[in-house]
C-alpha positions as CSV (number, residue, x, y, z in Angstrom):
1,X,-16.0,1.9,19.3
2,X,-18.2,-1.6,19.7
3,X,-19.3,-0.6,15.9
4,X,-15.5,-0.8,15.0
5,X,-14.9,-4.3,17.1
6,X,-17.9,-5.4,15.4
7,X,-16.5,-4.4,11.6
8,X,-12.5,-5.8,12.7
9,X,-14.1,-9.0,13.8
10,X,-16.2,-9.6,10.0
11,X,-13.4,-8.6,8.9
12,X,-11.3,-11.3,10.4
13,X,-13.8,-13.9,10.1
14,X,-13.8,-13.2,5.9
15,X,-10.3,-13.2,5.6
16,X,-10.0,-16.4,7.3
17,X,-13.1,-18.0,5.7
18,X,-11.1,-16.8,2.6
19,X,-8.1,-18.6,3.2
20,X,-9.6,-21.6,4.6
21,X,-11.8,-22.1,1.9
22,X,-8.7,-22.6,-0.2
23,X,-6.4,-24.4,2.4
24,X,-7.5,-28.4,1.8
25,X,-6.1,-29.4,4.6
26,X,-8.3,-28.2,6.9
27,X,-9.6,-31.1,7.3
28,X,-6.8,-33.1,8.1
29,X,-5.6,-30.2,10.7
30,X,-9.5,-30.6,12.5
31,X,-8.9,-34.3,12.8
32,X,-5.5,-33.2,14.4
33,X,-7.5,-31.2,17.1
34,X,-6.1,-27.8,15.9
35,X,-9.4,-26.3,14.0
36,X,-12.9,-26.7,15.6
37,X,-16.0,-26.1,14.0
38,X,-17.3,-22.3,13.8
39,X,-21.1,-21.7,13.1
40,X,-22.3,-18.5,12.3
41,X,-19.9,-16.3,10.6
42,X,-18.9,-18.0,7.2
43,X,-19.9,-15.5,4.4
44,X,-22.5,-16.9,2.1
45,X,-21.6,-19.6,0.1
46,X,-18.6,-20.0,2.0
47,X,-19.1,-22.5,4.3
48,X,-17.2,-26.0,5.0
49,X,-20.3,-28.0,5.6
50,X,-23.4,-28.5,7.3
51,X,-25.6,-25.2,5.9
52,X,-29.2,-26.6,7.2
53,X,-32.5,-27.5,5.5
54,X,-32.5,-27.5,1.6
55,X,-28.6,-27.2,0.8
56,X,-26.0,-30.0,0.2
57,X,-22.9,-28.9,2.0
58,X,-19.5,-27.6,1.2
59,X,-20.0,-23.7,-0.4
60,X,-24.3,-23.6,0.2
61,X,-25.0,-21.2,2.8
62,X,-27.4,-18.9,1.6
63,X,-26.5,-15.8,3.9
64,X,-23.6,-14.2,5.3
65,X,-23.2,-15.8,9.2
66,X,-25.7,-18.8,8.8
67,X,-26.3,-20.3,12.3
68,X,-26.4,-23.5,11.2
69,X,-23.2,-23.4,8.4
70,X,-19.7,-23.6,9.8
71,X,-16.1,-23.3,8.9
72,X,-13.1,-24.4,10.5
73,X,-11.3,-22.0,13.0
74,X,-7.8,-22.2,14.2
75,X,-9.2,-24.1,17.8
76,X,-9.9,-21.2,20.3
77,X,-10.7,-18.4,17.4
78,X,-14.3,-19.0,16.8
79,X,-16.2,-17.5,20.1
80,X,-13.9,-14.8,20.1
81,X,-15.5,-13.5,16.8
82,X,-19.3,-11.5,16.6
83,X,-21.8,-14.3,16.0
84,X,-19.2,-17.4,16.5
85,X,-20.3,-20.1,18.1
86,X,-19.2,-23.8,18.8
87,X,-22.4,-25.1,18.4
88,X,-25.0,-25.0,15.5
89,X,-27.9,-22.8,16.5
């Protein structure tokens, strides 16, 4: 049973890295204080920003659930996910 929590929750956590990836207002929503910032479970090359040492930013994480590349989360979403956390690790 945990095996198929932790399989529903990547699979979550890709669909809405999907579809945030292509929503542009994500940004605009964070500033709003509806999206926070989720670290650890963007898929690689997926992430919003921030992916650590020796990458640039936006779309540079290097593996799936970086701890140090985010995404933004619907606010309250992100530590209810495997591996989501609000603060870079």
């Amino acid at each position: 049973m945990a095996a198929h929590k932790r399989t529903s929750a990547a699979v979550v956590a890709g669909a809405l890295t999907a579809l945030l990836v292509a929503a542009p207002a994500s940004t605009a929503l964070a500033a709003d204080g509806d999206m926070e910032k989720c670290y650890g479970v963007a898929k690689a090359g997926q992430n919003d920003c921030a992916a650590g040492e020796g990458t640039t930013c936006q779309g540079t994480s290097t593996v799936d659930g970086q701890k140090n590349a985010w995404i933004y989360l619907p606010a309250g979403l992100c530590e209810k996910l495997v591996g989501g956390s609000l603060e870079e690790a």
